[in-house]
ZAMAR-324419 format. One record per residue (C-alpha): x, y, z negated; residue in three letters; chain; residue number from 1. Coordinates in nm, 2 decimals. Layout:
! residues N
+--------+--------+--------+------+-----+-----+
|     px |     py |     pz | type | mol | seq |
+--------+--------+--------+------+-----+-----+
|      X |      Y |      Z |  Ala |   A | NUM |
...
+--------+--------+--------+------+-----+-----+
END
This chain:
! residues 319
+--------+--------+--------+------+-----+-----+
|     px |     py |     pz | type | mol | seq |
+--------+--------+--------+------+-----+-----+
|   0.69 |   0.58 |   0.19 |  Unk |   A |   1 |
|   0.89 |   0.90 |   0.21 |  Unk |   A |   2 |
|   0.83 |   1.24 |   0.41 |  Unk |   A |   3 |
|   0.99 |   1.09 |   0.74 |  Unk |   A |   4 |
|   0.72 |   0.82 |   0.78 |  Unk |   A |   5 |
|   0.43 |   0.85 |   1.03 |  Unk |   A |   6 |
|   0.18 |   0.85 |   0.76 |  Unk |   A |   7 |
|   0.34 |   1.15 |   0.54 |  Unk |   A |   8 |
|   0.12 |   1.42 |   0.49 |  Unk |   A |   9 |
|   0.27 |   1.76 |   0.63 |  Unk |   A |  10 |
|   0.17 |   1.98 |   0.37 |  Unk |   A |  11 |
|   0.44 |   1.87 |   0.14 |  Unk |   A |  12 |
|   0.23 |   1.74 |  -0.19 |  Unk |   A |  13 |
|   0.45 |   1.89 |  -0.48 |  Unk |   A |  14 |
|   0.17 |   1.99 |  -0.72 |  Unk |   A |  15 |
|  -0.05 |   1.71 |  -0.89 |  Unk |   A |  16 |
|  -0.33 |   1.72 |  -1.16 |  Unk |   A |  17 |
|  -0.35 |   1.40 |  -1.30 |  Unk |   A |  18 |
|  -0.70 |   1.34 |  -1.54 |  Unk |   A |  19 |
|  -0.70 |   1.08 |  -1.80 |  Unk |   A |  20 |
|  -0.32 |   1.11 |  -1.91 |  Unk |   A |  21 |
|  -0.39 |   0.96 |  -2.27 |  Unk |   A |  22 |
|  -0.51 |   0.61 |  -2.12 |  Unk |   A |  23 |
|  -0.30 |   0.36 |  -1.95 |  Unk |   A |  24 |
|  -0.33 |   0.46 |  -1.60 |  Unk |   A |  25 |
|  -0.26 |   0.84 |  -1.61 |  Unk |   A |  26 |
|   0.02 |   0.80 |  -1.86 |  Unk |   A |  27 |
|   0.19 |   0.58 |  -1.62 |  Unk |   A |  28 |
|   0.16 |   0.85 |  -1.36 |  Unk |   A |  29 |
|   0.29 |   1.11 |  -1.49 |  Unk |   A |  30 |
|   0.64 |   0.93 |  -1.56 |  Unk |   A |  31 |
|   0.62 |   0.84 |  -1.19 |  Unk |   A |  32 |
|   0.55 |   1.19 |  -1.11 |  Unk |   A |  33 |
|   0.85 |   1.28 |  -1.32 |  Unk |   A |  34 |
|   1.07 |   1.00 |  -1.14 |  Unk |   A |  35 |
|   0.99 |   1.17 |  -0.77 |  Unk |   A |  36 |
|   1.05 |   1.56 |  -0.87 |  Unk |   A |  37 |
|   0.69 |   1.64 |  -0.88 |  Unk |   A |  38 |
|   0.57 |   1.82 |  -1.08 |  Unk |   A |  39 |
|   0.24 |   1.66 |  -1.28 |  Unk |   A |  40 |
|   0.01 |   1.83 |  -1.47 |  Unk |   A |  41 |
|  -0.19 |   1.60 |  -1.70 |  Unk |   A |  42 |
|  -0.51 |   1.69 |  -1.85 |  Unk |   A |  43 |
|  -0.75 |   1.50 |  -2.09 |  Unk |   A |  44 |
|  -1.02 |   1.55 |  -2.34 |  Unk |   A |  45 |
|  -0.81 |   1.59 |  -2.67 |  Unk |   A |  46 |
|  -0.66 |   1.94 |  -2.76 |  Unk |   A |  47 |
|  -0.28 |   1.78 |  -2.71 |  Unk |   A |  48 |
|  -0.17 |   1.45 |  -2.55 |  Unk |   A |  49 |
|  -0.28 |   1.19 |  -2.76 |  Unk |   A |  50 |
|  -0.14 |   0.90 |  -2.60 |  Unk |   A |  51 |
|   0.10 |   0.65 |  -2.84 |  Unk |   A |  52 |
|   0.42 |   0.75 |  -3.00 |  Unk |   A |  53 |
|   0.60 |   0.53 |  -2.82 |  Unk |   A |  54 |
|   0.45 |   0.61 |  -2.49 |  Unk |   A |  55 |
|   0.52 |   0.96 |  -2.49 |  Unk |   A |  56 |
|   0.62 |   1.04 |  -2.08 |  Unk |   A |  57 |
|   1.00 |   1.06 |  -1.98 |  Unk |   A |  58 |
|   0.99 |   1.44 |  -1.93 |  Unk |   A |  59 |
|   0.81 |   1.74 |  -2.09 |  Unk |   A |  60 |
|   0.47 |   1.71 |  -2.00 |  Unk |   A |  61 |
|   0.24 |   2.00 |  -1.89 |  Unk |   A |  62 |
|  -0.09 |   1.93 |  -2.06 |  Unk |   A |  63 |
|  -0.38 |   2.10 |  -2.03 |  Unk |   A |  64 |
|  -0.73 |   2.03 |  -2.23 |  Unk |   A |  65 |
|  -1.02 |   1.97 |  -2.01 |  Unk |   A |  66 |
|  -1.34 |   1.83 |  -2.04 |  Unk |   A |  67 |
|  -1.47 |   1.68 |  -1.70 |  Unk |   A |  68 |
|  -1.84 |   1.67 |  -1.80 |  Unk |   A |  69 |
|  -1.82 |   2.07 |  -1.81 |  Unk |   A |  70 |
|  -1.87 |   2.19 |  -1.45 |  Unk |   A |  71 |
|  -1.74 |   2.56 |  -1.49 |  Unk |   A |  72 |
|  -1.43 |   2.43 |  -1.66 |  Unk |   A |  73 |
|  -1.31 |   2.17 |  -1.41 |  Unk |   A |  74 |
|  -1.31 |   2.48 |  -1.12 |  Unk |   A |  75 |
|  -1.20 |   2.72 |  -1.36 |  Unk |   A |  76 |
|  -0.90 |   2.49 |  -1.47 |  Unk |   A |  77 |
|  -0.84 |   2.37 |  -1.09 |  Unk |   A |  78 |
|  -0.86 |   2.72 |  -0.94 |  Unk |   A |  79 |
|  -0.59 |   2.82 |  -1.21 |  Unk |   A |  80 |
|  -0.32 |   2.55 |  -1.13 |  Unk |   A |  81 |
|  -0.41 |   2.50 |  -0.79 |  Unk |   A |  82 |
|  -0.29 |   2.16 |  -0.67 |  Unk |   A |  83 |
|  -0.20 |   1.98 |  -0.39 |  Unk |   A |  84 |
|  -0.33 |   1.70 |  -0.46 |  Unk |   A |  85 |
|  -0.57 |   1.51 |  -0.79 |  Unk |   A |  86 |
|  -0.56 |   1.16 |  -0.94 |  Unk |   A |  87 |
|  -0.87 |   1.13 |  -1.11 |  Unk |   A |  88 |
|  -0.77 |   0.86 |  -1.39 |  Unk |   A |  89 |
|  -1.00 |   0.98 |  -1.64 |  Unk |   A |  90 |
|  -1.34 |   0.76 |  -1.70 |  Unk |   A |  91 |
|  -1.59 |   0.53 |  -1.89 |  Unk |   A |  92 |
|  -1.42 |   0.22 |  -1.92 |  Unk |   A |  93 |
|  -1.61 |   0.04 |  -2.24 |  Unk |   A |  94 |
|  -1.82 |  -0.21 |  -2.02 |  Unk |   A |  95 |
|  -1.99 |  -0.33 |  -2.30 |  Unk |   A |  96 |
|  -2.10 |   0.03 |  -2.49 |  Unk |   A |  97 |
|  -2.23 |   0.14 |  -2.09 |  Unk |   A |  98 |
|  -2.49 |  -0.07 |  -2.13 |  Unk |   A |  99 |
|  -2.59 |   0.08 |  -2.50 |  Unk |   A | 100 |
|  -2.93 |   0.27 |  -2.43 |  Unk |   A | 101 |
|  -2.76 |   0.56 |  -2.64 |  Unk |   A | 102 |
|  -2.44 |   0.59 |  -2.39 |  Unk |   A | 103 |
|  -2.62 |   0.60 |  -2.10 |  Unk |   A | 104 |
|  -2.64 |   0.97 |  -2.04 |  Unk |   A | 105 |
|  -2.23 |   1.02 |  -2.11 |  Unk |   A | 106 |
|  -2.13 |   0.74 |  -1.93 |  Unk |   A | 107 |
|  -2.31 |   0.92 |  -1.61 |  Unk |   A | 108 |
|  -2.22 |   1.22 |  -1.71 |  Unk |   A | 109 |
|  -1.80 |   1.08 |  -1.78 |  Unk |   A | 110 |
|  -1.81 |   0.83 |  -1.42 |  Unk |   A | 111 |
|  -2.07 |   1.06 |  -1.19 |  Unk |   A | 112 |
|  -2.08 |   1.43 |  -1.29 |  Unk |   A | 113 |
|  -1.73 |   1.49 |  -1.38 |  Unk |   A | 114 |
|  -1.64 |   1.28 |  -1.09 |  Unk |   A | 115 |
|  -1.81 |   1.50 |  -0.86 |  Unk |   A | 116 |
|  -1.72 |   1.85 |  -1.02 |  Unk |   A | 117 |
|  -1.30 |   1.73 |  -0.94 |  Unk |   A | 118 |
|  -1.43 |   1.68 |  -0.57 |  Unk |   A | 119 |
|  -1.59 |   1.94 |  -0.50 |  Unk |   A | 120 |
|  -1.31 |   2.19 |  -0.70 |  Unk |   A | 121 |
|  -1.07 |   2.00 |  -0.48 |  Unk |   A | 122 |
|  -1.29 |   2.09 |  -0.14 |  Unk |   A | 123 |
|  -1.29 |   2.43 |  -0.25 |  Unk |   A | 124 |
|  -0.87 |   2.38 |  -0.28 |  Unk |   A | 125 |
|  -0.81 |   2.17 |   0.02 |  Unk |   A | 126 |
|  -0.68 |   1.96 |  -0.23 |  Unk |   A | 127 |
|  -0.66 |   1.59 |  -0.17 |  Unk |   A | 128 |
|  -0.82 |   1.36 |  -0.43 |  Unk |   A | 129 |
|  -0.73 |   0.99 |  -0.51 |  Unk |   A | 130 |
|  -1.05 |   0.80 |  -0.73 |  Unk |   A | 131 |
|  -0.95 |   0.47 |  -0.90 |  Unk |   A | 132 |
|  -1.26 |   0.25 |  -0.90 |  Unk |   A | 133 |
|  -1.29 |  -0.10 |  -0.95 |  Unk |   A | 134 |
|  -1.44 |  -0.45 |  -0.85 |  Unk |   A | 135 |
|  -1.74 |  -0.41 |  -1.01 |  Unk |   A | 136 |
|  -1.92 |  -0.24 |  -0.73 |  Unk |   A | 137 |
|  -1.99 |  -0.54 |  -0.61 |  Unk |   A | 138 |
|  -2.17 |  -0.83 |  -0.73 |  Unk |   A | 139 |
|  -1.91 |  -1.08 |  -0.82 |  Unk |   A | 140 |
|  -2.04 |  -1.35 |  -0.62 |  Unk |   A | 141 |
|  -1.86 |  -1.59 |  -0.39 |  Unk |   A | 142 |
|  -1.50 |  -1.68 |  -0.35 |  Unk |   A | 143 |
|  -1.40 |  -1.47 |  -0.07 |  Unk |   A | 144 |
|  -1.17 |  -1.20 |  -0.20 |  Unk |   A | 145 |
|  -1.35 |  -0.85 |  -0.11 |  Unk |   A | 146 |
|  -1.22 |  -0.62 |   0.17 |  Unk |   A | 147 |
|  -1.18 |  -0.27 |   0.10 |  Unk |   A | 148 |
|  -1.41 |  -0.12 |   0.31 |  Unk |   A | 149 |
|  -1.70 |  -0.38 |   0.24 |  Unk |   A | 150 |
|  -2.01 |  -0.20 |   0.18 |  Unk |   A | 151 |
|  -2.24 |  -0.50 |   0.03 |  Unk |   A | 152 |
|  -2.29 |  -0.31 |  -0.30 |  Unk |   A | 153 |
|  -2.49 |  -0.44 |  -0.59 |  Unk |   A | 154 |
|  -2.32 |  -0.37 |  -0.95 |  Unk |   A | 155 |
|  -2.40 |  -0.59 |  -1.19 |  Unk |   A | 156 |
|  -2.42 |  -0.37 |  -1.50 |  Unk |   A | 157 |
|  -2.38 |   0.01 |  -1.61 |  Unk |   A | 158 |
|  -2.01 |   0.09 |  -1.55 |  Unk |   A | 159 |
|  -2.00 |  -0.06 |  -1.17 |  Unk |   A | 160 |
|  -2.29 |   0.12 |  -1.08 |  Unk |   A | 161 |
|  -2.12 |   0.46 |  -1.25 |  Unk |   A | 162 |
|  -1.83 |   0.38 |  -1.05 |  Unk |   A | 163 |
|  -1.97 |   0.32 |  -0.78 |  Unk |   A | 164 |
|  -2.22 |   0.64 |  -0.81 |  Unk |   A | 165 |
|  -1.87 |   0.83 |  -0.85 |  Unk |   A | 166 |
|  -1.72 |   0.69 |  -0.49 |  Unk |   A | 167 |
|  -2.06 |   0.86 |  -0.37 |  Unk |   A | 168 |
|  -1.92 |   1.18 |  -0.53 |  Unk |   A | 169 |
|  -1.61 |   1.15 |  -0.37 |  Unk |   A | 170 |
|  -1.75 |   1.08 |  -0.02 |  Unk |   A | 171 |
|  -2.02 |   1.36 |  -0.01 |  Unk |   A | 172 |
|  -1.78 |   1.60 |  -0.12 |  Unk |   A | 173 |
|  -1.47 |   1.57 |   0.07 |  Unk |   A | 174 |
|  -1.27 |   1.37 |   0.38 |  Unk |   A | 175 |
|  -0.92 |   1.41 |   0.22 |  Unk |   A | 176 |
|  -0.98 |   1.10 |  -0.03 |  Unk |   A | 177 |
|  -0.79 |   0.81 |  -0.14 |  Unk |   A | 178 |
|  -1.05 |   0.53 |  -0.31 |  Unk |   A | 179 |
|  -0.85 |   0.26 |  -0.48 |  Unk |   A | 180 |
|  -1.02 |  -0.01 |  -0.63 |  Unk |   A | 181 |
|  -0.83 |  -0.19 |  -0.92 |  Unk |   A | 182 |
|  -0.87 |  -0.51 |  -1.15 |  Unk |   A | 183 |
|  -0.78 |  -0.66 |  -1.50 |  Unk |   A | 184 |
|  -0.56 |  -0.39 |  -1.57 |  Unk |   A | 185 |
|  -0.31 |  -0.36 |  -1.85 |  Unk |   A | 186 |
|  -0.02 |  -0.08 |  -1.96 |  Unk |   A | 187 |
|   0.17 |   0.02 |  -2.22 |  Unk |   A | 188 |
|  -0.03 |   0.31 |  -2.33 |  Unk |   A | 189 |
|  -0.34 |   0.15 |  -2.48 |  Unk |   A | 190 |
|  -0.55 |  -0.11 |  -2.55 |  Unk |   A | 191 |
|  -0.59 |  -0.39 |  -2.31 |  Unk |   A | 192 |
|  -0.62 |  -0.78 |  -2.26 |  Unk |   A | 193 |
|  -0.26 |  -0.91 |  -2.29 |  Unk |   A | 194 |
|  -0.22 |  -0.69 |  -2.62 |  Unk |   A | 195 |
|  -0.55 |  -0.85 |  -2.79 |  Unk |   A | 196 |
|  -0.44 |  -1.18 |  -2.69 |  Unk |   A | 197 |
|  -0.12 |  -1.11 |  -2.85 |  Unk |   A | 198 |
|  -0.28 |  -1.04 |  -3.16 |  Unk |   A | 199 |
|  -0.53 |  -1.31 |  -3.16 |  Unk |   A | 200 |
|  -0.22 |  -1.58 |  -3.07 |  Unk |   A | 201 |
|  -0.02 |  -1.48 |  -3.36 |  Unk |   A | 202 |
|  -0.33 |  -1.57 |  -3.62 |  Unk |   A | 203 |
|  -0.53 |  -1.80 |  -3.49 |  Unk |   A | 204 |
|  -0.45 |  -2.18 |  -3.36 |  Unk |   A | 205 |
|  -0.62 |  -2.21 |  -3.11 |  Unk |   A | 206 |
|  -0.85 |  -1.95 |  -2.87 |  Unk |   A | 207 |
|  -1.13 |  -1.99 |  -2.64 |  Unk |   A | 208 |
|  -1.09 |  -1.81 |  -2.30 |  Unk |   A | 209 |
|  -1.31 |  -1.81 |  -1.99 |  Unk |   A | 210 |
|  -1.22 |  -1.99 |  -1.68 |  Unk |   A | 211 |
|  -1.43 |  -1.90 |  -1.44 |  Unk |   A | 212 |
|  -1.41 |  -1.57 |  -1.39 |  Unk |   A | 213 |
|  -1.15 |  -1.50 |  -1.09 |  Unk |   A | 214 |
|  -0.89 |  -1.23 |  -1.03 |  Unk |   A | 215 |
|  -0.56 |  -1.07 |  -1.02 |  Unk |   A | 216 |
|  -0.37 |  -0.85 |  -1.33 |  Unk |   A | 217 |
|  -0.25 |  -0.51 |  -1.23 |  Unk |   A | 218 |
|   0.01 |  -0.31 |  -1.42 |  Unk |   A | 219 |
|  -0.01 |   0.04 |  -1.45 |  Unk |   A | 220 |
|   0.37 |   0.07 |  -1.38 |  Unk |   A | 221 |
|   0.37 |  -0.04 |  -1.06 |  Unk |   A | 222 |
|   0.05 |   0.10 |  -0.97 |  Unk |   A | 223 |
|   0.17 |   0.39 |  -1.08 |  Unk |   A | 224 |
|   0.37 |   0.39 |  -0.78 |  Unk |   A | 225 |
|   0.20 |   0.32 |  -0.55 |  Unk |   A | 226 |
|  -0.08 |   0.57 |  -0.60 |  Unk |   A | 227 |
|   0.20 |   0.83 |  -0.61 |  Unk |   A | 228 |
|   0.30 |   0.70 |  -0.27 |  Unk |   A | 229 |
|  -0.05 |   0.79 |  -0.12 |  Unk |   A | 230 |
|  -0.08 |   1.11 |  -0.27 |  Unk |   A | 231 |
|   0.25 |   1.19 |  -0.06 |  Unk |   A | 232 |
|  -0.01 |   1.06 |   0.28 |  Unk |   A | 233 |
|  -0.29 |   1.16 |   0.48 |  Unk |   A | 234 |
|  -0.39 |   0.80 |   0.48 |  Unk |   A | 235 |
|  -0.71 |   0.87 |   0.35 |  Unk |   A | 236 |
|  -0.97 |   0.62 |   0.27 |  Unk |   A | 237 |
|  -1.05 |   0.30 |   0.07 |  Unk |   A | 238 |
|  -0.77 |   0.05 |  -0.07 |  Unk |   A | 239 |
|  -0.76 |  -0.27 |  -0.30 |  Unk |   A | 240 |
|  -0.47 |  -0.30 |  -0.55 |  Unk |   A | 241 |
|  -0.39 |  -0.51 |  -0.81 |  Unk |   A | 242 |
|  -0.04 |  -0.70 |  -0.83 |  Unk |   A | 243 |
|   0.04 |  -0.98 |  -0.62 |  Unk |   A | 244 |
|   0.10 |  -1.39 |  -0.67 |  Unk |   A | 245 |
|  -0.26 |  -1.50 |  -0.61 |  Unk |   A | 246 |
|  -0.58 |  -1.52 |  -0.76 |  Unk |   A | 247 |
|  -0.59 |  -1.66 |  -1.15 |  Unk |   A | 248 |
|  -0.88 |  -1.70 |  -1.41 |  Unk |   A | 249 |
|  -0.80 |  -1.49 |  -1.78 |  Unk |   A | 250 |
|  -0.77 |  -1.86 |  -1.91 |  Unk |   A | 251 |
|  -0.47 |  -1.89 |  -1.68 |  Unk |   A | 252 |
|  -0.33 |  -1.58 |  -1.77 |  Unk |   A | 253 |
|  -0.37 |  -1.61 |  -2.13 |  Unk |   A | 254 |
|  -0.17 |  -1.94 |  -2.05 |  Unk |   A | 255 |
|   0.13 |  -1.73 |  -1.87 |  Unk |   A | 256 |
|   0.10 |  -1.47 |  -2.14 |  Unk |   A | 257 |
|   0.16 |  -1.72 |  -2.40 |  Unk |   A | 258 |
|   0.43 |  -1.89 |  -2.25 |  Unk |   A | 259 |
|   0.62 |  -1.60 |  -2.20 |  Unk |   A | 260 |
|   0.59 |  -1.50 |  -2.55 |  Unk |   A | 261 |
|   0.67 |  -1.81 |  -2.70 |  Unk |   A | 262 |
|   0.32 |  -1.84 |  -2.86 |  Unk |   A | 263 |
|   0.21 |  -2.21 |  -2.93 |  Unk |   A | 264 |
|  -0.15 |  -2.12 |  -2.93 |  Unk |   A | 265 |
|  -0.39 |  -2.37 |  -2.81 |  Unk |   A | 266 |
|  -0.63 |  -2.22 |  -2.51 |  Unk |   A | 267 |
|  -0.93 |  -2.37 |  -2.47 |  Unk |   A | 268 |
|  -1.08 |  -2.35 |  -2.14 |  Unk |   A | 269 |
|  -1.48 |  -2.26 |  -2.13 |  Unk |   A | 270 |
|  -1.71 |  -2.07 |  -1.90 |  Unk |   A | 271 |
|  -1.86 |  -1.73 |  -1.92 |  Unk |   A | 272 |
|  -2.21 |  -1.91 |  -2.04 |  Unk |   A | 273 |
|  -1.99 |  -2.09 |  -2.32 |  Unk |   A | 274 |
|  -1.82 |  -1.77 |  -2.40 |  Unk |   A | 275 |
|  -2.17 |  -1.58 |  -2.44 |  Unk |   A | 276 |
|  -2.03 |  -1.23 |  -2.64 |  Unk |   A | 277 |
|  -2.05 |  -1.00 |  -2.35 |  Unk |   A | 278 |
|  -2.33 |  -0.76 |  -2.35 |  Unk |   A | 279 |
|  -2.25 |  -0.68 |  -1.98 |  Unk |   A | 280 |
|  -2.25 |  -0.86 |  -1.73 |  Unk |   A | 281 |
|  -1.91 |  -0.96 |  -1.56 |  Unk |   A | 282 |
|  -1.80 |  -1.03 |  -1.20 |  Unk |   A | 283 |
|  -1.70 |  -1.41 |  -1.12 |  Unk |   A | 284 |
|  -1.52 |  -1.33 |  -0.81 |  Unk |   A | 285 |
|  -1.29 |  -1.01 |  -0.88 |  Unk |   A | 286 |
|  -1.06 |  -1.15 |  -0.59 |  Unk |   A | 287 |
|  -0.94 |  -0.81 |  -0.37 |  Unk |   A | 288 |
|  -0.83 |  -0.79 |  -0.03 |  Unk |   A | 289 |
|  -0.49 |  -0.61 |  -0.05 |  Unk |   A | 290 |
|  -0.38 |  -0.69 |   0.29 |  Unk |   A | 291 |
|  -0.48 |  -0.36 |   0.42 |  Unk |   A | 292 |
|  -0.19 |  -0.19 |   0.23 |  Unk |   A | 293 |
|   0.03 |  -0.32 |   0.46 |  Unk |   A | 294 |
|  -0.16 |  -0.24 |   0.74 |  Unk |   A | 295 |
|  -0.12 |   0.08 |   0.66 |  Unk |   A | 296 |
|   0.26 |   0.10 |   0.58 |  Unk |   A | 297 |
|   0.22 |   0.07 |   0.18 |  Unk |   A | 298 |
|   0.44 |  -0.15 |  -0.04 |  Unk |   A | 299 |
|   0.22 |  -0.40 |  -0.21 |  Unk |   A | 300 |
|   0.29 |  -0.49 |  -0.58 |  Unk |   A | 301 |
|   0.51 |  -0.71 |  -0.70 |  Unk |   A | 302 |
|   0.38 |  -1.08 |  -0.86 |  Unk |   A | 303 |
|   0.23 |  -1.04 |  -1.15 |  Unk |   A | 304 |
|   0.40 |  -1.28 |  -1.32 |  Unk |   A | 305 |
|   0.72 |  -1.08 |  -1.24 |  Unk |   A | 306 |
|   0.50 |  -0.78 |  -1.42 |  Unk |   A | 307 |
|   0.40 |  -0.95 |  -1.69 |  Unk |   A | 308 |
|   0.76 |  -1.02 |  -1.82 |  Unk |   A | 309 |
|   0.86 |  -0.67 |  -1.79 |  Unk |   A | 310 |
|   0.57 |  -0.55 |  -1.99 |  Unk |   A | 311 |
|   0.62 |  -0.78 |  -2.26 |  Unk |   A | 312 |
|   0.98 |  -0.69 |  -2.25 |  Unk |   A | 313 |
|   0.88 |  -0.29 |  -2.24 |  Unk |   A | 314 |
|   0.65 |  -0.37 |  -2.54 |  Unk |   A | 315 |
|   0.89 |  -0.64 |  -2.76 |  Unk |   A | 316 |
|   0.68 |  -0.92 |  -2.71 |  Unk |   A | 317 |
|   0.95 |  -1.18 |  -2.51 |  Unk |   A | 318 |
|   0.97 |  -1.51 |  -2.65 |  Unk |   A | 319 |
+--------+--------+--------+------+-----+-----+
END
């Protein structure tokens, strides 16, 4: 999208306040942001950017320390910088530690609270606000891929009702909102699936993966862009993204990822019951509806096979 489309918001985004620049997501941003012109602001709970050495964004960065949790800070830090517009990367994401008795509390506090104080600073703006969520607001049931704007809610463990508690934020706060709900996802500024399977290929023979859980990868890169495209929008409301070329099972990833990095690893196929480590419970069906991206004039994301070659190529990992 560009400022001629119908879509294009007006006001002329130029200012952006990303959260969560030390994690995949927001890293990937703010290069994007950097592509375009923008100018990106990233903020995150460590005194400096903390993100890899090798990850370090394409232009000087303008990093500010925030802590979401802290209500006075978020509108304090807002009110300063005043932005057009907020991607709101930062969250919980340990599935697993959610569900410790122990994290309860800061997970709320992380997915919820800070959630809400960004919304209602950017209210008080007229800022608009883009809120990555994820598939596990609903239950995981079924086959049919969810549609974006489903409301048959049930989490199915801590972080999806977090997440799900933090679209709630959003919503009661303000009606200039993007939610975009995202799967399986994997960059080049963190820890993530591909990498441990990497690491468990080159010392083990063999691995045992699960096959019946269902989805699609989605690589920070591109959906870097594409979040940068809304932002530039007053197409407001909720979206589905992950990358495209179908719906897979992390036993046929692990496959792809494999081949691609000329690892002969054996992968062993077994269900989620077989598997048995999780302390959470995961989604079987984390098949997403995309289609309404195009409905709306978005460009979906490229195959994720396609994606997957050029990460392991960004990261040196090509057969």
């Amino acid at each position: 999208m560009n400022d001629s489309d119908p879509g294009s918001d007006n006001r002329m985004t130029r200012r952006v306040f990303v959260t969560g620049v030390n994690g995949q997501l927001g890293h990937d941003v703010m290069n994007e942001l950097a592509r375009r012109g923008l100018e990106g602001i990233g903020s995150d709970i460590t005194e400096t950017y903390a993100g890899e050495a090798d990850g370090s964004p394409v232009t000087e960065m303008d990093y500010r320390q925030l802590d979401i949790t802290d209500q006075k800070a978020v509108h304090s830090l807002l009110g300063e910088i005043r932005p057009d517009a907020v991607i709101h990367c930062a969250a919980w994401t340990a599935v697993d530690a959610a569900e410790e008795p122990e994290n309860l509390e800061k997970v709320r506090a992380i997915n919820v609270a800070g959630t809400e104080y960004i919304a209602e600073a950017c209210d008080d703006l007229g800022a608009k606000m883009l809120y990555l969520s994820t598939d596990y607001v609903f239950d995981g049931q079924g086959e049919e891929p969810w549609e974006p704007d489903c409301e048959d809610f049930a989490p199915l463990n801590v972080y999806g009702q977090s997440k799900l508690d933090g679209e709630f934020a959003v919503i009661g706060n303000l009606d200039a909102h993007f939610i975009v709900r995202i799967a399986w996802v994997f960059g080049k500024n963190g820890k993530n699936f591909i990498k441990t399977m990497l690491n468990v290929g080159k010392t083990h023979d063999e691995v045992r993966v699960v096959n019946d859980q269902i989805g699609t990868p989605t690589y920070t890169y591109d959906l870097a862009r594409l979040l940068t495209d809304m932002i530039l929008t007053e197409e407001y409301g909720y979206y589905h993204a992950t990358n495209e070329g179908g719906y897979i099972s992390w036993y046929d990833f692990t496959k792809e990822i494999y081949r691609q990095a000329g690892l002969a690893t054996k992968v062993i196929p077994v269900t989620t019951e077989e598997y048995g480590l999780s302390r959470a419970a995961r989604p079987y069906n984390s098949r997403l509806d995309k289609s309404k991206l195009t409905v709306t004039g978005f460009e979906l994301l490229p195959d994720w096979k396609d994606a997957l070659e050029r990460y392991l190529r960004e990261i040196g990992e090509t057969a």
